[in-house]
BAFI-3210 file (N, C-alpha, C; in Angstrom, 3 decimals, decimal comma, padded with zeros to 6 digits):
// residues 100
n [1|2|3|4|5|6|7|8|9|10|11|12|13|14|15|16|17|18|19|20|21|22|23|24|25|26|27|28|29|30|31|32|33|34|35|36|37|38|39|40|41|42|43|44|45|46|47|48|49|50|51|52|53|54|55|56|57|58|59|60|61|62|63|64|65|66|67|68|69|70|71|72|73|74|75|76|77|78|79|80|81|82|83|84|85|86|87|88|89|90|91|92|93|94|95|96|97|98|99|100]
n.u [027,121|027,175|026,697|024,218|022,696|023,331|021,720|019,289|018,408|019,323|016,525|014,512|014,981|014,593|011,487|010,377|010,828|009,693|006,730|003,211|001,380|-001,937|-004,921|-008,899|-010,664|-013,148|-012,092|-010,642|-009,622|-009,568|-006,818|-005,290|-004,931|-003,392|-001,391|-000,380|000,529|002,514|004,471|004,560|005,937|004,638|001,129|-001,900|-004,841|-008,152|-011,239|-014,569|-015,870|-017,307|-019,716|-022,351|-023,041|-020,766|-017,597|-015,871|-012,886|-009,338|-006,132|-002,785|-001,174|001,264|003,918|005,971|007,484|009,536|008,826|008,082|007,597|009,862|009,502|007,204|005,153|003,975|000,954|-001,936|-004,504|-008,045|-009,616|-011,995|-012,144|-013,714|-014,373|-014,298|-014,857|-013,813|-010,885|-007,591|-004,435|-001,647|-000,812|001,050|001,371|001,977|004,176|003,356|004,346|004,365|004,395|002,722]
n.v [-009,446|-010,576|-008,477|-007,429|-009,949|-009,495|-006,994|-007,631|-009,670|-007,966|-006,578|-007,703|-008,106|-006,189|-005,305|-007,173|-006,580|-004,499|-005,367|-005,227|-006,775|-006,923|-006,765|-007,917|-005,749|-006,922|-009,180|-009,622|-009,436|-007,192|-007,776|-009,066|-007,665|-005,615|-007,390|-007,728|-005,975|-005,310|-007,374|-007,573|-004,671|-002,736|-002,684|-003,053|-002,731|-003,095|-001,493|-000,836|002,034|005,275|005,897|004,377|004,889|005,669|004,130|001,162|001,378|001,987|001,650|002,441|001,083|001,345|000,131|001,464|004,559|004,192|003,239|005,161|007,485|009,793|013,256|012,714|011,344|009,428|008,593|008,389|006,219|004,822|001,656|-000,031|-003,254|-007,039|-007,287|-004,906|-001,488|000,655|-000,121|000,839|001,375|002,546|004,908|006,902|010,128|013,230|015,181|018,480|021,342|023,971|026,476|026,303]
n.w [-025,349|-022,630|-021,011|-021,626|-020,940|-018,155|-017,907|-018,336|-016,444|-013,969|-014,413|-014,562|-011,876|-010,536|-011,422|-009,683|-007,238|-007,170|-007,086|-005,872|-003,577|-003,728|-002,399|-000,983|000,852|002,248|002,528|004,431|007,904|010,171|011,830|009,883|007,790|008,757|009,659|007,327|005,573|007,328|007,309|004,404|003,917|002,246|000,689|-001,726|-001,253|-001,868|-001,514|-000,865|-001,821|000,070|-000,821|-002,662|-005,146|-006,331|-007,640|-006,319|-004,915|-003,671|-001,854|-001,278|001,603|004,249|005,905|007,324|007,070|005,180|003,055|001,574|-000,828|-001,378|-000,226|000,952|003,570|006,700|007,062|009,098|008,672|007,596|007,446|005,868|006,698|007,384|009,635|011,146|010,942|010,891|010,987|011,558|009,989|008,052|005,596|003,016|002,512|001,275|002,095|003,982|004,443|007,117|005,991|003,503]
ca.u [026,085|027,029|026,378|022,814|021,887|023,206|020,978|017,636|018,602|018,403|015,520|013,669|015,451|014,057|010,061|010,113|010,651|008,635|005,546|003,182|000,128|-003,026|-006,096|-009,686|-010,556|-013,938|-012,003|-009,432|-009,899|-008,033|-005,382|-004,730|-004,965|-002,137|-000,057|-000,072|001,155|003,444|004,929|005,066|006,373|003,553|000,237|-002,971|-006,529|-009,501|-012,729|-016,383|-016,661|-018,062|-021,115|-022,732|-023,241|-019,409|-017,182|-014,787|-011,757|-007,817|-005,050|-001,644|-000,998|002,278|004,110|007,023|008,240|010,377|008,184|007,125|008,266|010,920|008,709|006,094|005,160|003,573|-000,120|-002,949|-005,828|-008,517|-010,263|-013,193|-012,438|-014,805|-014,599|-013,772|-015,243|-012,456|-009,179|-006,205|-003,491|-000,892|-000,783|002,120|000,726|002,762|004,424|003,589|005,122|003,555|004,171|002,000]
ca.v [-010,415|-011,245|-007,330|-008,009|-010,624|-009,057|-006,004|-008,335|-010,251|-006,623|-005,611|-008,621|-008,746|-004,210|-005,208|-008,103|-006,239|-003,403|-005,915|-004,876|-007,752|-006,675|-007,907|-007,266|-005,701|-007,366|-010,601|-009,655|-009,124|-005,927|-007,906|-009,951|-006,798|-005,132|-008,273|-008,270|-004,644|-005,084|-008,262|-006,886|-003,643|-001,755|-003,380|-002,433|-002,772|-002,475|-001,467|-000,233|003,642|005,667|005,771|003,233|005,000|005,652|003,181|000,724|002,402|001,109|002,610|002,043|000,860|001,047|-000,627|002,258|006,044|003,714|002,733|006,474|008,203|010,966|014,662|012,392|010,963|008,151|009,488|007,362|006,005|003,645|000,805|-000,930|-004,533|-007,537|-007,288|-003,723|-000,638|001,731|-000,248|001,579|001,475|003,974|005,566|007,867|011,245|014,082|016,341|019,620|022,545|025,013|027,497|026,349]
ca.w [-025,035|-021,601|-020,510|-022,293|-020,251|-016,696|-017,869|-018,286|-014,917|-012,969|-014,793|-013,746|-010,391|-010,047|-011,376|-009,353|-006,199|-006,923|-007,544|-004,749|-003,034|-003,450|-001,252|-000,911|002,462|002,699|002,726|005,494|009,317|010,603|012,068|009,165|007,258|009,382|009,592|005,395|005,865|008,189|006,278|003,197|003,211|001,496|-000,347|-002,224|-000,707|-002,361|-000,940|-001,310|-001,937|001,027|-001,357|-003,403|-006,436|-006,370|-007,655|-005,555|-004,570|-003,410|-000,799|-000,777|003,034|004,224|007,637|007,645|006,131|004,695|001,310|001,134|-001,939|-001,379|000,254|002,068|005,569|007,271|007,323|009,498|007,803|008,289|005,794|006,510|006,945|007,369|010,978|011,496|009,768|011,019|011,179|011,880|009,434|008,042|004,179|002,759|002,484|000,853|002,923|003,899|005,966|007,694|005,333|001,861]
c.u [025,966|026,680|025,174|022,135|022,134|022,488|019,333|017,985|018,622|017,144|014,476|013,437|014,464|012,511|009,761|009,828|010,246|007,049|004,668|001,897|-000,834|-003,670|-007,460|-009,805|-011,631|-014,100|-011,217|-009,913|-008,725|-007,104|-004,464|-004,657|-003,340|-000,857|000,529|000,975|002,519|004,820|005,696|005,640|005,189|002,624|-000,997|-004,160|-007,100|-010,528|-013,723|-015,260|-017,752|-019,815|-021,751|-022,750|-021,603|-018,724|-016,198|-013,209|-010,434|-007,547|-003,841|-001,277|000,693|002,866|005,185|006,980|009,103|010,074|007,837|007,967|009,506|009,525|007,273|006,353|004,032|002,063|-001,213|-003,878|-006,632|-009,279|-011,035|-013,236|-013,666|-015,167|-014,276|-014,062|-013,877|-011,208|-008,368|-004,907|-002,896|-000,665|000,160|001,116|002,050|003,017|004,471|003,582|003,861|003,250|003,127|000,513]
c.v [-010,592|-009,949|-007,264|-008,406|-010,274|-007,975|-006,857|-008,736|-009,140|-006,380|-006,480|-008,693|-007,098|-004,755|-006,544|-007,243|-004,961|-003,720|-006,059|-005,566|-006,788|-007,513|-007,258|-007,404|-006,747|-008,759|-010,778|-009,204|-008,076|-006,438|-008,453|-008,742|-005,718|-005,589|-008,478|-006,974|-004,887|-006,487|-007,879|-005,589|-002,192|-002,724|-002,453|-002,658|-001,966|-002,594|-000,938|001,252|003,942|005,590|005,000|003,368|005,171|004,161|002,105|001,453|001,844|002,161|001,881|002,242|000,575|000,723|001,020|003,548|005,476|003,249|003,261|007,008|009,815|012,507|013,970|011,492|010,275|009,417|008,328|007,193|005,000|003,059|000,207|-002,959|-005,802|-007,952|-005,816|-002,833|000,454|000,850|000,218|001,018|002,849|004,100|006,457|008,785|012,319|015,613|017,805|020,660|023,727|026,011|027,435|027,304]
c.w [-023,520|-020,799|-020,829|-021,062|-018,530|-017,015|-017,796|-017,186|-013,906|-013,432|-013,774|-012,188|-009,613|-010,212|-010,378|-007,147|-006,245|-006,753|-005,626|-004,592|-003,418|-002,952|-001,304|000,507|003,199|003,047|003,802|007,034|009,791|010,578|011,033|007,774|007,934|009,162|008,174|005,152|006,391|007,352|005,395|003,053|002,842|000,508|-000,644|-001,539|-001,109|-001,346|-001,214|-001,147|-000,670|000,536|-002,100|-004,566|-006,891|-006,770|-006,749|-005,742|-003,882|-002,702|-000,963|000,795|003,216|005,745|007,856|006,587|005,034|003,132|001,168|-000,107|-001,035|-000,816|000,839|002,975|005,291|007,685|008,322|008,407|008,458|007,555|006,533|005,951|007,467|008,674|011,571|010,453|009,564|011,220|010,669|010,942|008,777|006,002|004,318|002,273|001,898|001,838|002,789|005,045|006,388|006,506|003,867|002,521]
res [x|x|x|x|x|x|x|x|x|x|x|x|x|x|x|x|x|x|x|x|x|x|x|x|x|x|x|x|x|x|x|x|x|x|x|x|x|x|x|x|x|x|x|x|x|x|x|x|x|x|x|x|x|x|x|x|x|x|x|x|x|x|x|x|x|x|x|x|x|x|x|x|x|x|x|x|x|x|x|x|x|x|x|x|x|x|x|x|x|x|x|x|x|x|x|x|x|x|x|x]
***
């Protein structure tokens, strides 16, 4: 029983800190878009589709290499916030070598 309940108390304690903010961009101002980033670790942002007929579309944004999965890297990117079409933040990208 008591091995039970220290197995539910990690489980909780593992989805609890995998549970990742989301935000919409068209509600955030770059910086406050950065600083959520940089905060947190890694979050979601949604935004418009380059095209209209396209549907809305998300990024995982991340502050460090450090919330990248295992064979990827800190890639740039840029989201169109409600003061900023291009702001500068960073996405994990999957790494690849010269040779593929």
């Amino acid at each position: 029983m008591k091995a039970m309940l220290i197995c539910a108390a990690l489980a909780a304690t593992t989805s609890a800190a995998h549970a990742v903010e989301r935000y919409q961009a068209s509600t955030l101002t770059c910086s406050t878009a950065q600083a959520a980033i940089h905060t947190k670790g890694a979050v979601i942002i949604h935004f418009p589709a380059q095209s209209q007929s396209a549907p809305p579309t998300y990024g995982r944004f991340v502050a460090n290499v450090n919330q990248c999965d295992t064979g990827n890297q800190i890639a740039s990117s840029s989201i169109p916030t409600k003061d900023d079409l291009n702001c500068k933040v960073s996405s994990c990208q999957r790494y690849r070598s010269g040779h593929d």
